[in-house]
C-alpha positions in Angstrom: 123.0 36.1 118.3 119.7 37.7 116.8 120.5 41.0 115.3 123.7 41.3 114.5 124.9 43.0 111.7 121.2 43.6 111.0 120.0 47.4 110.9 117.9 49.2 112.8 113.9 48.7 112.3 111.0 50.2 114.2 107.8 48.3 115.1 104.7 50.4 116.8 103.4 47.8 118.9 100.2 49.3 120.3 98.2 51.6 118.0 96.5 53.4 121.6 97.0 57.2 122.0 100.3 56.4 123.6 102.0 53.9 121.4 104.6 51.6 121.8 108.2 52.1 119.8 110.0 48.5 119.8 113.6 49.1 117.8 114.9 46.1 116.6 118.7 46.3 116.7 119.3 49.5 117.8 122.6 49.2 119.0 125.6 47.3 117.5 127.2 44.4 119.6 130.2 46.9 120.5 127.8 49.6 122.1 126.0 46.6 124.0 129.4 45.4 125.1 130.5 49.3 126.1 127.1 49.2 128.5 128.0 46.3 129.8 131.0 47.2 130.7 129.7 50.0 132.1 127.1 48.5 134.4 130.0 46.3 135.7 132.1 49.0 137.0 129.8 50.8 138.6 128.0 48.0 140.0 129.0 47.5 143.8 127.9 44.0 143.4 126.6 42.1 141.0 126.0 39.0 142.4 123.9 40.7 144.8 123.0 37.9 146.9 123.0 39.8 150.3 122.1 43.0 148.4 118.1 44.0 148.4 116.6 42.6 145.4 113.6 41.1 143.8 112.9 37.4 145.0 113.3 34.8 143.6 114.4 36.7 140.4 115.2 39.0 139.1 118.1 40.8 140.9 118.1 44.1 140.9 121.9 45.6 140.5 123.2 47.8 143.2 125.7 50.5 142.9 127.8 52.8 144.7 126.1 53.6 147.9 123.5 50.6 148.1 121.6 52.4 145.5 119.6 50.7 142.9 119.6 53.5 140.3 122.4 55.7 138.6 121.4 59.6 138.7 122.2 61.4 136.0 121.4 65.2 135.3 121.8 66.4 131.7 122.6 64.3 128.8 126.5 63.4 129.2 126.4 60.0 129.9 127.0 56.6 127.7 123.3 56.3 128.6 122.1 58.7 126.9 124.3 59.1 123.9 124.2 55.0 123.3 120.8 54.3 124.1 118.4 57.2 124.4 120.0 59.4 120.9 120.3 56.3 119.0 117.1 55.5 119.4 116.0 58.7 118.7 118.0 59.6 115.6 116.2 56.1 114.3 113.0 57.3 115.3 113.0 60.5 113.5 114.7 59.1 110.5 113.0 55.9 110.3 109.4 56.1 111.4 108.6 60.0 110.6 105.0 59.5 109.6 104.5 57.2 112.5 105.8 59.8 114.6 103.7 60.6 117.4 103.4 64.6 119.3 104.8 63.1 122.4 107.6 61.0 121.0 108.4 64.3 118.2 108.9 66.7 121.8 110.8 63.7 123.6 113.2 63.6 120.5 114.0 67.3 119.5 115.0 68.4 123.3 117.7 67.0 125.2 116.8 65.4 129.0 116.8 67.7 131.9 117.9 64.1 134.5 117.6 60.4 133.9 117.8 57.7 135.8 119.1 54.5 135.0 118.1 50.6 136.9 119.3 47.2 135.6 117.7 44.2 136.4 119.2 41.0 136.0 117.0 37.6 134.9 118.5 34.2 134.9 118.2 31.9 131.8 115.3 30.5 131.7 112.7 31.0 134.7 113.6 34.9 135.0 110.5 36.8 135.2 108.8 40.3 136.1 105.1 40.4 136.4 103.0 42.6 134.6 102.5 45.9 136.0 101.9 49.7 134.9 104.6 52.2 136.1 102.4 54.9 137.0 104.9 57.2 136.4 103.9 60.8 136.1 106.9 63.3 135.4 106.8 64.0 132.1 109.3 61.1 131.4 110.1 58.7 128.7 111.2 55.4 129.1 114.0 53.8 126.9 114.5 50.0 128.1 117.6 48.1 126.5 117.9 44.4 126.3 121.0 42.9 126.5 122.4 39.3 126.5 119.7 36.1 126.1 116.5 37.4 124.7 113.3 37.8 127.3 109.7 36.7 125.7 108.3 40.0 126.6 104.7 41.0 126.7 102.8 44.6 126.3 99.3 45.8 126.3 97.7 49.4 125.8 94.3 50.1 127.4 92.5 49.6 124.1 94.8 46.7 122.4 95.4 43.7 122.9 97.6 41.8 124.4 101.4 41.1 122.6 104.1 39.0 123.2 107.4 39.5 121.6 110.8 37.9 121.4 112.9 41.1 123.3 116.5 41.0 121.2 119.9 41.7 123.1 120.3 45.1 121.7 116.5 46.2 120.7 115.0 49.4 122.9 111.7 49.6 124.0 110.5 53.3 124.0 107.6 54.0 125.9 105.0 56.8 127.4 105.5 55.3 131.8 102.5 57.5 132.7 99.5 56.5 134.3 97.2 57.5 131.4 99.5 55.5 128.8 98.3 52.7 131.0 101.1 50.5 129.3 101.3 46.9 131.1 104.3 45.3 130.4 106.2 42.4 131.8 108.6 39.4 131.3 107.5 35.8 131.1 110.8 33.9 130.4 114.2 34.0 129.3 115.2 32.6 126.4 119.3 30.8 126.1 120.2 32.8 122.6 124.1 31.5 120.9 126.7 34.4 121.2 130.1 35.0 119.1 133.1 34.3 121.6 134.2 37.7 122.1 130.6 38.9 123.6 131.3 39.0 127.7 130.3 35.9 128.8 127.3 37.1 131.0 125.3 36.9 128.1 125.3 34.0 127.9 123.4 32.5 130.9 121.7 36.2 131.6 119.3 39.2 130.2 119.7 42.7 131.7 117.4 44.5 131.3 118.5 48.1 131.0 115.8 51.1 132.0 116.7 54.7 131.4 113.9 56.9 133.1 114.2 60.1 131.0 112.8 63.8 131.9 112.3 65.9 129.1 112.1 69.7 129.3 109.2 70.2 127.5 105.3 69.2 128.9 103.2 67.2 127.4 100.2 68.8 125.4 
């Protein structure tokens, strides 16, 4: 399984006004395995077949009440303290001089709501096209991989193009907003080798997990 037992590490991906964060192995296989777990027993369904979903793939997990996003207001949630303060406390230890004004207000305040989708792709045709979220709140996005890898692909306004092997367990942090003009996408799935005691979704699937954060603070 890529990543285990490895330590955190931050790539910038786009060098734009609105950068990219990929961290590579940002959460151990037991806080992967707690999300999971998580996902699974909230999730009404996750076979989803008579559920509304993308077609062909990916499915889109429902919850409780036919929704297709968990609501969260404040920060006390396995969300949050797994995916979105891990990946901060890395940014702000690890990449300090690459630290950027919006990312250093998104890490020093904790989120006023967040909401959290999870989209399943089958091994290996599982795709999303490439789109731009135009998504103007003053969020963040944190997006966790988890199970077989997805060949993943990002572009900024001014950079070009990149494709990147998306790690169970790496977190994509990115600026959502229509003037970040991030395009961003999944081509394929890749069928990665797990240890035995990994839940056996990950084995044939890649969730992707993406926590829609609202900070406190504008932007400047």
């Amino acid at each position: 399984m890529p990543g285990v037992g490895t330590t955190a590490a931050i790539e910038v991906l786009l060098e734009d006004d609105r950068p990219c964060y990929l961290i590579r192995n940002c959460l151990s296989l037991s806080e992967q395995t707690s999300i999971y777990q998580d996902i699974s027993c909230r999730s009404k369904d996750t076979d989803n077949r008579s559920k509304p979903c993308m077609h062909p793939t990916p499915k889109t997990i429902i919850f409780d009440g036919n929704q297709s996003t968990l609501k969260f207001s404040g920060g006390d949630n396995i969300y949050n303290t797994l995916i979105v303060q891990t990946a901060n406390d890395v940014l702000k230890k690890e990449a300090p001089q690459k630290s950027h004004q919006f990312l250093t207000s998104a890490c020093s305040t904790e989120p006023t709501t967040m909401s959290v989708g999870v989209i399943r792709y089958h091994v290996p045709n599982g795709n999303f096209p490439e789109h731009i979220d135009h998504c103007n709140d003053n969020s963040w996005v944190y997006l966790l991989s988890l199970g077989c890898s997805a060949n993943f692909v990002v572009k900024g306004p001014n950079s070009e193009k990149q494709l990147f092997r998306f790690n169970s367990g790496d977190v994509l942090v990115f600026d959502p907003s229509s003037d970040a003009a991030i395009l961003h996408g999944v081509t394929s799935i890749n069928g990665d080798d797990f240890p035995l005691d990994c839940p056996e979704d990950f084995q044939q699937f890649r969730f992707g997990v993406q926590c829609r954060v609202k900070m406190q603070r504008q932007r400047t």
